[in-house]
C-alpha beads as a LAMMPS data file, in Angstrom:
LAMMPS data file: protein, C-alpha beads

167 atoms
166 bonds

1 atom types
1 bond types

-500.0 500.0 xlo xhi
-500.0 500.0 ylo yhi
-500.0 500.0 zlo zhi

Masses

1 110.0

Atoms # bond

1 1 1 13.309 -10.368 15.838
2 1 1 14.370 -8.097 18.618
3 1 1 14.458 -10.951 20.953
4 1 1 16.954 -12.733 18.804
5 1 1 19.095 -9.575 18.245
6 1 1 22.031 -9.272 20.911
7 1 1 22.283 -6.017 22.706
8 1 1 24.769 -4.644 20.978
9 1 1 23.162 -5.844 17.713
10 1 1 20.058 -3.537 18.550
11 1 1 22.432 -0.311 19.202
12 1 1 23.943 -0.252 15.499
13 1 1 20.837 -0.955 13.898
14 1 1 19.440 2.398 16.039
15 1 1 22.898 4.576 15.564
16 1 1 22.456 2.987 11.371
17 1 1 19.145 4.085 11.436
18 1 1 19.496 7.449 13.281
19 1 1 22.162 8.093 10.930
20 1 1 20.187 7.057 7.918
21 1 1 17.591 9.803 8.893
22 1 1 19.877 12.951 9.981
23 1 1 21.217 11.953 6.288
24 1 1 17.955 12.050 4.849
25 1 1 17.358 15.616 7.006
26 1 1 20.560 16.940 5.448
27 1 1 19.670 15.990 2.110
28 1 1 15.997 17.576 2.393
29 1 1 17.512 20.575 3.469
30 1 1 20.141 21.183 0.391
31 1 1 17.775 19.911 -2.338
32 1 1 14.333 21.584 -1.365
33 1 1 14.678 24.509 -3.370
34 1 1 14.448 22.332 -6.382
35 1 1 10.787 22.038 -5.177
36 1 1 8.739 24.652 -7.291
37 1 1 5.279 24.739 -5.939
38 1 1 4.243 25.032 -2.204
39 1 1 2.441 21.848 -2.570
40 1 1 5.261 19.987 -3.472
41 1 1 7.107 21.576 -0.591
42 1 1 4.162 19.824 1.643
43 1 1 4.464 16.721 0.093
44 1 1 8.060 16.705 0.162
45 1 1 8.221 17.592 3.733
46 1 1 5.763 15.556 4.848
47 1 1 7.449 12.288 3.013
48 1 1 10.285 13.320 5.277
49 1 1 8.391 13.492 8.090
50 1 1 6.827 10.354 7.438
51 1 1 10.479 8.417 7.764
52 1 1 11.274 10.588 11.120
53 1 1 7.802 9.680 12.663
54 1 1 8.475 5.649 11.580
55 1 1 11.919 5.604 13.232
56 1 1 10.383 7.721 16.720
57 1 1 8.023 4.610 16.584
58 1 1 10.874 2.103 16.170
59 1 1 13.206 4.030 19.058
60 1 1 9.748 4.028 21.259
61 1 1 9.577 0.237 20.561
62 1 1 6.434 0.447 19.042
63 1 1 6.971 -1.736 16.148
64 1 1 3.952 -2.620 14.415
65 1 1 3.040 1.369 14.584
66 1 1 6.463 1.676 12.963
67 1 1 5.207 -0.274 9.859
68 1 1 1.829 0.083 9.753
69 1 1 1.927 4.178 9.722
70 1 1 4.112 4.617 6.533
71 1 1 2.404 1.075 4.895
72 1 1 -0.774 3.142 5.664
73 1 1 0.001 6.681 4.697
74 1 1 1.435 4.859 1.401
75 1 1 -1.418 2.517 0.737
76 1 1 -3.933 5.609 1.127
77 1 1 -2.536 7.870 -1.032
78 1 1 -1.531 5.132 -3.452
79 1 1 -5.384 4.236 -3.615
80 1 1 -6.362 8.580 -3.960
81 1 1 -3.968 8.743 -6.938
82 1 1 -5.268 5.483 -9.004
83 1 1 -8.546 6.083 -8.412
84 1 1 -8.764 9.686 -9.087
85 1 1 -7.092 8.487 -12.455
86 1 1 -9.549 6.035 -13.297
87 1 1 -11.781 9.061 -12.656
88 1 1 -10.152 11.564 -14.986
89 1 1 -9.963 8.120 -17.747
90 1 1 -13.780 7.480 -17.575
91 1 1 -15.309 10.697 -16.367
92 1 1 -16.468 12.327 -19.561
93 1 1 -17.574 8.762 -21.247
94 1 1 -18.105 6.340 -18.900
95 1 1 -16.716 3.013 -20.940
96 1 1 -17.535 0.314 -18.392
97 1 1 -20.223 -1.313 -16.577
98 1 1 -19.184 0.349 -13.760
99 1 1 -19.361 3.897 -14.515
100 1 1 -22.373 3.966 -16.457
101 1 1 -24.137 2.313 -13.304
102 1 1 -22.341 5.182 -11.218
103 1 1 -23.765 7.868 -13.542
104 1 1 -26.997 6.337 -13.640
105 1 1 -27.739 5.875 -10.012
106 1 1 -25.624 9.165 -9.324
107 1 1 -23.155 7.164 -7.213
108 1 1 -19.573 9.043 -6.177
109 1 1 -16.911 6.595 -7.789
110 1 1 -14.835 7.636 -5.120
111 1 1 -16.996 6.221 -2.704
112 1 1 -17.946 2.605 -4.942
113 1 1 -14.020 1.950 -5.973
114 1 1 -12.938 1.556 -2.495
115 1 1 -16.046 0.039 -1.405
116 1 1 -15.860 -2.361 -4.254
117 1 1 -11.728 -3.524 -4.405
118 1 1 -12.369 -4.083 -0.622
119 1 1 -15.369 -5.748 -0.911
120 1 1 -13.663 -8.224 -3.452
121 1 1 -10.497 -8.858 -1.589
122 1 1 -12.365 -9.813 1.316
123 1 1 -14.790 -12.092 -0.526
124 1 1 -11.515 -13.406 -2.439
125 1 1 -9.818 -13.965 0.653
126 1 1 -12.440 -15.008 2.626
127 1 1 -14.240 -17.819 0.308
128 1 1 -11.672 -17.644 -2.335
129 1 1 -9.922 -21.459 -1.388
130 1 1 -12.780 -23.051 -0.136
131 1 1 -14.116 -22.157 -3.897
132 1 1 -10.649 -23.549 -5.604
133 1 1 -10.833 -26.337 -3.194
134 1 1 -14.676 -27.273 -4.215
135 1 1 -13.879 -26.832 -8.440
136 1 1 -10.547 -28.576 -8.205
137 1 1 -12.018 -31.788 -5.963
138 1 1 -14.953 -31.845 -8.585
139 1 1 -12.993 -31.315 -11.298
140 1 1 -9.913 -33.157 -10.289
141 1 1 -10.357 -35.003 -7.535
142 1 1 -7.658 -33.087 -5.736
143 1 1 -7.744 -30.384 -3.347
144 1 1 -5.546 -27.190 -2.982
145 1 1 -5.211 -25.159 -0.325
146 1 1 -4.045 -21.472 -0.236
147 1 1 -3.918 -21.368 -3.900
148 1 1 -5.980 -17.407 -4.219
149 1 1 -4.307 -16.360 -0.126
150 1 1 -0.737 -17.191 -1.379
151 1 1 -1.132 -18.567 -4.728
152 1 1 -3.547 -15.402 -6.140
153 1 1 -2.966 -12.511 -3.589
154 1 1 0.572 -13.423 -3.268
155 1 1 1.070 -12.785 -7.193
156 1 1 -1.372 -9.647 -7.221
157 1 1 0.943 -8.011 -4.441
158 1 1 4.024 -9.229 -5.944
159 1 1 3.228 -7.252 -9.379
160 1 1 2.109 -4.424 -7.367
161 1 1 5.481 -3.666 -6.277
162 1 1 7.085 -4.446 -9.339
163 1 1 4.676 -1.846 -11.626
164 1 1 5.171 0.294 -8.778
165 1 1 8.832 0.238 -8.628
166 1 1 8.984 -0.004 -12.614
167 1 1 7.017 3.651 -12.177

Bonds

1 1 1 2
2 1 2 3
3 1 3 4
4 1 4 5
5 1 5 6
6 1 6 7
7 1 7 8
8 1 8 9
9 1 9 10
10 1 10 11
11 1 11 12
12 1 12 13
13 1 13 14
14 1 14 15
15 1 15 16
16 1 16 17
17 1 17 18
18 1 18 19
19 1 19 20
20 1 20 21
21 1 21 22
22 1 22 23
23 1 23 24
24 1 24 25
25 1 25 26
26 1 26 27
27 1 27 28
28 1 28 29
29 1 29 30
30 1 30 31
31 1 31 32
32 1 32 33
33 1 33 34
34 1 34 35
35 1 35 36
36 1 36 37
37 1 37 38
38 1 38 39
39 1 39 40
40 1 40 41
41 1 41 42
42 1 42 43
43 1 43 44
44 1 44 45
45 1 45 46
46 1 46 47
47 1 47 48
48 1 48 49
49 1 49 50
50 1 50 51
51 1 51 52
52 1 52 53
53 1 53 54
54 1 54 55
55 1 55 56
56 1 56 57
57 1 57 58
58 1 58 59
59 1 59 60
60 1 60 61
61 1 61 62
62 1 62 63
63 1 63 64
64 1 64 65
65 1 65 66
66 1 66 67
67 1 67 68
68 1 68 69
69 1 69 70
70 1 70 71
71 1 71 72
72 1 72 73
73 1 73 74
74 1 74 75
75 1 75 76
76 1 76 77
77 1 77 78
78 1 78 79
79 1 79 80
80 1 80 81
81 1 81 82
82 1 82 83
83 1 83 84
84 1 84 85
85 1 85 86
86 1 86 87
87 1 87 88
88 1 88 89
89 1 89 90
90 1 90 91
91 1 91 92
92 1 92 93
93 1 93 94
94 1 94 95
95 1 95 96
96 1 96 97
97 1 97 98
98 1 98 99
99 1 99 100
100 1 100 101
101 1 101 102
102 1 102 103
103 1 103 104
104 1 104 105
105 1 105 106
106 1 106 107
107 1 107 108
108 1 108 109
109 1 109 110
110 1 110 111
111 1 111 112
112 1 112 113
113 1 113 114
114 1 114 115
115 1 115 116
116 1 116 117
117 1 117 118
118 1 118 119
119 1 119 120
120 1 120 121
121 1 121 122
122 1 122 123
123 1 123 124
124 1 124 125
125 1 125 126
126 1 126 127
127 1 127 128
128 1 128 129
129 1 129 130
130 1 130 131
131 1 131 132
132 1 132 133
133 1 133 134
134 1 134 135
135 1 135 136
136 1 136 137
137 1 137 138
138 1 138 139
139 1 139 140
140 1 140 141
141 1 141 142
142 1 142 143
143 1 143 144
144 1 144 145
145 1 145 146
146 1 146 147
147 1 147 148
148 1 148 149
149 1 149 150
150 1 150 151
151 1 151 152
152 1 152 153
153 1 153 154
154 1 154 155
155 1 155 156
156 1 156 157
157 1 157 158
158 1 158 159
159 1 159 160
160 1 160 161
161 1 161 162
162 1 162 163
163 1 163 164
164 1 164 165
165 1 165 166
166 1 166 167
């Protein structure tokens, strides 16, 4: 997009932006002492942070850094949070598959839930058409295409941000 993006287009979306974050600086400032514990002071700080290190990365022109640090930063801790609460849900009494073959094997289920989701989005994404595209020319005599990358994924990510904006 930058190459589409007259000159002067580029040097309001940096002062917007710049502005945007000595806001969000200001605001940090005034409001941390509603922040009662010191690790909420770290994690509030270091959301900050986190924006001011994204736009340094835009200003440097290093765009896909600029988007893939906070996407990755989010998608981590994300990831930490759900699955340490599938933890604390199943811990005591395991009540799937899943966790009684961690406990029986003595597997860390902080290890096997990453291991697995990526594991299955990669065999999903991966294999995942050609499968649709084998069942429905069987079945129907009609193939789709991109029905689990756009069709599948697509509505998986799409609910992600909705439950996680509903949150």
């Amino acid at each position: 997009m930058r190459n589409s993006l007259a000159e002067d287009q580029i040097v309001w979306i940096k002062l917007v932006a710049a502005l945007g974050c000595l806001l969000l600086v200001v605001a940090a400032f005034v409001y941390q002492h509603l922040v009662t514990t010191s690790f909420g002071l770290w994690f509030y700080w270091s959301n900050v942070l986190l924006v001011l290190a994204s736009f340094y990365l835009f200003l440097q022109q290093h765009y896909f850094m600029a988007i893939l640090v906070p996407r990755f930063v989010h998608d981590a801790t994300v990831y930490l949070f759900y699955v340490t609460h599938d933890y604390n849900k199943h811990n005591r009494q395991p009540q799937n598959f899943l966790y009684r073959f961690a406990a029986r094997y003595e597997l860390n289920i902080f290890i096997i839930l990453p291991v697995i989701s990526f594991l299955l989005a990669f065999l999903l994404q991966a294999y995942g058409g050609n499968l649709v595209n084998l069942i429905t020319s069987h079945l129907l005599g009609k193939e789709f295409y991109k029905v689990i990358t756009m069709g599948f994924l697509g509505y998986l990510a799409l609910m992600h941000y909705y439950m996680e904006g509903l949150t």
